[in-house]
C-alpha positions as CSV (number, residue, x, y, z in Angstrom):
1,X,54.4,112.8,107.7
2,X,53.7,116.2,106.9
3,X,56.3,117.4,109.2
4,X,58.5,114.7,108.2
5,X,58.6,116.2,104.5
6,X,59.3,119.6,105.9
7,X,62.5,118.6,107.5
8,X,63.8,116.2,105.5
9,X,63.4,118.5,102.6
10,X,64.0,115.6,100.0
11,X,62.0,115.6,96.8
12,X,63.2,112.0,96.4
13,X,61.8,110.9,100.1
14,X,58.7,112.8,99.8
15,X,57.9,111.1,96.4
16,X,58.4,107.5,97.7
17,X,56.5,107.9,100.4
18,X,53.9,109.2,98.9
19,X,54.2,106.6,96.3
20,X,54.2,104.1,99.3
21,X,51.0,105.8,100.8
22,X,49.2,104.7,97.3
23,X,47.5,108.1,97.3
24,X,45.6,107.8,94.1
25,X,42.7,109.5,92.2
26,X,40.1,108.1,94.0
27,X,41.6,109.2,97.7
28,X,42.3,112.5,96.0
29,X,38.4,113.0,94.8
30,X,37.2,112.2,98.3
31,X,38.7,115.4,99.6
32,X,36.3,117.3,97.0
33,X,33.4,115.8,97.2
34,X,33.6,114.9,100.9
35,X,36.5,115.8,103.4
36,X,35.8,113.8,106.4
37,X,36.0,110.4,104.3
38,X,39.0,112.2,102.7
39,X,40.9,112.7,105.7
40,X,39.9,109.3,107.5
41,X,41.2,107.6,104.4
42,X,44.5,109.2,104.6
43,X,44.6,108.9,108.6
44,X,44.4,104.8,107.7
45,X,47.2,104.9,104.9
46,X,49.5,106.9,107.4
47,X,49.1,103.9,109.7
48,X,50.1,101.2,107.0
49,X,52.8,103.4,105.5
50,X,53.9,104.3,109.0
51,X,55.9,101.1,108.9
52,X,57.8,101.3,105.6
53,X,58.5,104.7,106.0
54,X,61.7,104.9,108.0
55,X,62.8,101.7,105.6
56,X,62.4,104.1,102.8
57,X,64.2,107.0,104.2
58,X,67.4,105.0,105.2
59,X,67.7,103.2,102.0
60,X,67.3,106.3,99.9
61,X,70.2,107.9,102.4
62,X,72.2,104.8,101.5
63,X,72.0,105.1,98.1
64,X,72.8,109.0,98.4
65,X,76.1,107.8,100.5
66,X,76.8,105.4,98.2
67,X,76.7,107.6,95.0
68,X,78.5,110.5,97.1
69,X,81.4,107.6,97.4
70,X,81.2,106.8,93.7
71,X,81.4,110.5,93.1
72,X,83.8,111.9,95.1
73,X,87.6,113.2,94.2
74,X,90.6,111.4,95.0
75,X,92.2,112.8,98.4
76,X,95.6,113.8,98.7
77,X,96.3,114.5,102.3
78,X,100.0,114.8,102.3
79,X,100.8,118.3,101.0
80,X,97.9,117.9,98.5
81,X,100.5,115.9,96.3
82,X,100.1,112.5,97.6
83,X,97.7,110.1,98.7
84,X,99.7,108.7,101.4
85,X,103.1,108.0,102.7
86,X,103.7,104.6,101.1
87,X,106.3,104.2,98.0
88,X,103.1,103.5,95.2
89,X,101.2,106.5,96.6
90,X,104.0,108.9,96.5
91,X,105.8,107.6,93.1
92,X,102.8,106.7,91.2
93,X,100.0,109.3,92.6
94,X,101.8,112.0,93.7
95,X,105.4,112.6,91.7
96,X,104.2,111.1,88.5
97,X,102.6,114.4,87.2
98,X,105.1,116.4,88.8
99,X,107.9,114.5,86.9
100,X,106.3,114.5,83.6
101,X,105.3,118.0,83.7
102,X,108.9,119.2,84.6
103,X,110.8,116.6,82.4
104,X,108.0,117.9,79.1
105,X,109.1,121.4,80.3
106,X,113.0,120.5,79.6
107,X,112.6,119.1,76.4
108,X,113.2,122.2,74.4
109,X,116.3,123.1,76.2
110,X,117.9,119.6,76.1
111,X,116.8,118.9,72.2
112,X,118.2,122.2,70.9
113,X,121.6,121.3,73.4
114,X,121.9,117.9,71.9
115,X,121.4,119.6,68.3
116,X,124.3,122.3,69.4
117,X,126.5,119.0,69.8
118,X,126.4,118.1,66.5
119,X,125.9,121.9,64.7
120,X,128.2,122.2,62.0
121,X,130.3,125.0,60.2
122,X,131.9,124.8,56.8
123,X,135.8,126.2,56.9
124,X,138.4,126.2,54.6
125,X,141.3,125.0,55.8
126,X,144.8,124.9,55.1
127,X,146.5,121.2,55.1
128,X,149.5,120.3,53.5
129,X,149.9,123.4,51.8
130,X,146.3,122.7,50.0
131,X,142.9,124.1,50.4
132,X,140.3,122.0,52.0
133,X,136.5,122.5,53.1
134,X,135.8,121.0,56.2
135,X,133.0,120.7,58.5
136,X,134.1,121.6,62.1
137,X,132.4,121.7,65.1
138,X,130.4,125.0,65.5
139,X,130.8,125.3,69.3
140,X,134.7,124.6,68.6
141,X,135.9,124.8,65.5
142,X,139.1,123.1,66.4
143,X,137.6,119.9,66.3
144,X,136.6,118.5,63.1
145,X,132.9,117.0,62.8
146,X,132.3,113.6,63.0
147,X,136.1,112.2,63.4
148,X,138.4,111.6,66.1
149,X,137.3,113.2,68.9
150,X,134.1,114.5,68.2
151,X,133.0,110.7,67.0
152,X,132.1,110.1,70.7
153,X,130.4,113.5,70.8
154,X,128.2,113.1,67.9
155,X,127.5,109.5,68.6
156,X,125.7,110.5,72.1
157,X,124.0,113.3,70.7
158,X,122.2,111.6,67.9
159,X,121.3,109.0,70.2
160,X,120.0,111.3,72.8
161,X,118.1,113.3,70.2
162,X,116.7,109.9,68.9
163,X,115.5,108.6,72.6
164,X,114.7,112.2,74.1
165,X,113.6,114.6,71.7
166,X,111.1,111.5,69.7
167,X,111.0,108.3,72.3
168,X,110.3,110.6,75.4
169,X,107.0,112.2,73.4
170,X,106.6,108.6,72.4
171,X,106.5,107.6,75.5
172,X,103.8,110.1,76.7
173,X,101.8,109.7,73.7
174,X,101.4,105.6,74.5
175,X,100.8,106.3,77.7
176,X,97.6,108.6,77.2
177,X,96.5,106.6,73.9
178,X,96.4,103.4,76.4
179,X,93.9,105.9,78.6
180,X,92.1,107.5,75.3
181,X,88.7,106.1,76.5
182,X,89.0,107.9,79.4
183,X,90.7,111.3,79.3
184,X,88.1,113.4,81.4
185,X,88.2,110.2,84.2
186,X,89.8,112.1,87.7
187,X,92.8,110.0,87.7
188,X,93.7,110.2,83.7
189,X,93.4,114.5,83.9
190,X,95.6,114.5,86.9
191,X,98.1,112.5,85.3
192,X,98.2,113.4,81.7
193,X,95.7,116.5,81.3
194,X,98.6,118.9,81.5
195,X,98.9,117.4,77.8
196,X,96.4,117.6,76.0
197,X,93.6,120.0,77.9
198,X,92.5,122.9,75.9
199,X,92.0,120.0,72.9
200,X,89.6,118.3,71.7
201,X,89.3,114.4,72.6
202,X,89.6,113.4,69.3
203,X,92.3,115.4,68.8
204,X,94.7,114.8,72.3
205,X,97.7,114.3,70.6
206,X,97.9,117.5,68.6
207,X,100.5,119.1,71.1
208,X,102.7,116.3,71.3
209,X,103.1,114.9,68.3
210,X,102.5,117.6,65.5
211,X,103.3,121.1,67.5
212,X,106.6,119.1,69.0
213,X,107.5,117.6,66.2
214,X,107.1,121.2,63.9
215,X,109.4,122.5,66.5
216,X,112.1,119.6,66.2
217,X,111.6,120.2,62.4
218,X,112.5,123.9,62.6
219,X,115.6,122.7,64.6
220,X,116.8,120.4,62.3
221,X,116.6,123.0,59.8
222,X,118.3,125.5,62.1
223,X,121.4,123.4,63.8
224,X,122.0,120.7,61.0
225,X,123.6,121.3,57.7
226,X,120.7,120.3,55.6
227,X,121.5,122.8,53.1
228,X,124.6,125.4,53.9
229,X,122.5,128.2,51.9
230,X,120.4,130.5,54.4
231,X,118.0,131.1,51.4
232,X,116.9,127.6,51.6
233,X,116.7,127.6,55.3
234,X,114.3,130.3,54.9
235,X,112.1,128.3,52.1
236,X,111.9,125.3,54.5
237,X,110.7,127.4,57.7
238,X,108.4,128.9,55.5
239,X,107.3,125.4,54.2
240,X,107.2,124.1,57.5
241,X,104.9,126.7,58.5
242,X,102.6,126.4,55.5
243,X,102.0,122.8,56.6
244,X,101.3,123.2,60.3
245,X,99.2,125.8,58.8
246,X,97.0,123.7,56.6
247,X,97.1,121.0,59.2
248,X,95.7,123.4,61.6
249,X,92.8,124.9,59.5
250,X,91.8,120.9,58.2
251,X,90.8,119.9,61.5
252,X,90.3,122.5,64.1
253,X,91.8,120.6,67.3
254,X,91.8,123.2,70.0
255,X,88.6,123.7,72.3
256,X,85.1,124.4,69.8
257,X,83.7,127.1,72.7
258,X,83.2,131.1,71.7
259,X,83.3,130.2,68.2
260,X,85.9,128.6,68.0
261,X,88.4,131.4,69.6
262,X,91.4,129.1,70.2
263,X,91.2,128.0,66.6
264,X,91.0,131.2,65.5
265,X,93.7,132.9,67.6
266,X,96.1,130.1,66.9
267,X,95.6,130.6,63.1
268,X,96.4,134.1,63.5
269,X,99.8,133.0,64.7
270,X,100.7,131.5,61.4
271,X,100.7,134.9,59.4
């Protein structure tokens, strides 16, 4: 048995089958007091647990299989992507990161080209031998905003700017809320970590809801003709700011470790 222990090397193993052995106080006193009962005790346990032992052994290696199983990363053989070459493993295991990853990395670029679309310029403009403001189109100011020709224009970019730049965060945000009970879970972090790692899991939506949305803001004030006076775009960039700011310090979403570092380096991006 003593040998046994030796190789197997398995606290686990040893323990049960010592436990099996029943070595108690009394067989452990007889080696004091007199060590030739001692050892012919033990010789006549080794016989009866001689039986159960290999039992024990192969069920605790089963149980180590089985937990090894239950523990154990997904496997993505094909190009370490995807999990096989059927259409679910390729779509649903293997692209679907890919394609939210590169579609979230777009979003800036498209949003700020949708809001180009429908950027507008105030000219005064001659017509019938009167002076008129107008609001033309800022990437051609022969076209006059929101008429005629434009109205197609305008139409597809506040529709595109209503189902990209909101209902495609939406979209990402429902997804990893139906998963909010399991965000460090393998398959969830594969699929949606990319969104909210470096937060805290109270806190997952903090990048794409409030940090997108502050940025969609700023846009607004930037290509739309909230107000025409660049003094008041200023005062709303700096209120913007402010807010994001006070959101920020109230609840502290990023990562807690070294003292809060994240926190504190994002805060410092606000002055």
């Amino acid at each position: 048995l003593a040998m046994r222990f030796t190789a197997l090397a398995d606290e686990k193993i040893t323990v049960a089958a010592l436990a099996t052995m029943e070595c108690g106080p009394e067989t452990l006193k007889s080696f004091l007091f007199d060590p030739q009962a001692g050892m012919e005790k033990l010789a006549e346990m080794t016989i009866v647990a001689a039986g159960r032992f290999e039992e024990i052994i192969e069920a605790l290696e089963d149980e180590e299989e089985a937990m090894d199983e239950r523990d154990e990363y997904p496997s993505f053989p094909v190009f370490g992507l995807f999990g096989g070459t059927g259409i679910c493993d390729i779509i649903m295991t293997g692209l679907l990161p890919a394609i939210l990853v590169t579609t979230y990395s777009n979003w800036d670029m498209i949003t700020q080209r949708l809001l180009m679309a429908v950027q507008m310029d105030t000219y005064k403009v001659g017509v019938d031998g009167e002076v008129q403001t107008q609001s033309r189109v800022a990437l051609d100011p022969r076209l006059q905003g929101h008429t005629g020709t434009h109205l197609a224009v305008a139409a597809v970019g506040y529709m595109g700017l209503f189902l990209w730049s909101v209902g495609f965060l939406l979209m990402i945000a429902g997804a990893i809320w139906r998963k909010s009970d399991q965000l460090q879970e393998i398959d969830t972090l594969r699929s949606f970590g990319y969104f909210y790692n470096g937060c805290q899991t109270a806190f997952w939506w903090w990048e794409i809801i409030v940090k997108k949305m502050d940025v969609l803001f700023n846009y607004l004030i930037t290509f739309v003709q909230l107000f025409v006076d660049i003094k008041s775009k200023l005062a709303l960039w700096s209120f913007s700011a402010g807010i994001t700011w006070a959101l920020h310090g109230a609840v502290s979403p990023f990562d807690q470790r070294s003292n809060q570092l994240v926190d504190r380096v994002e805060a410092l991006g606000f002055w």
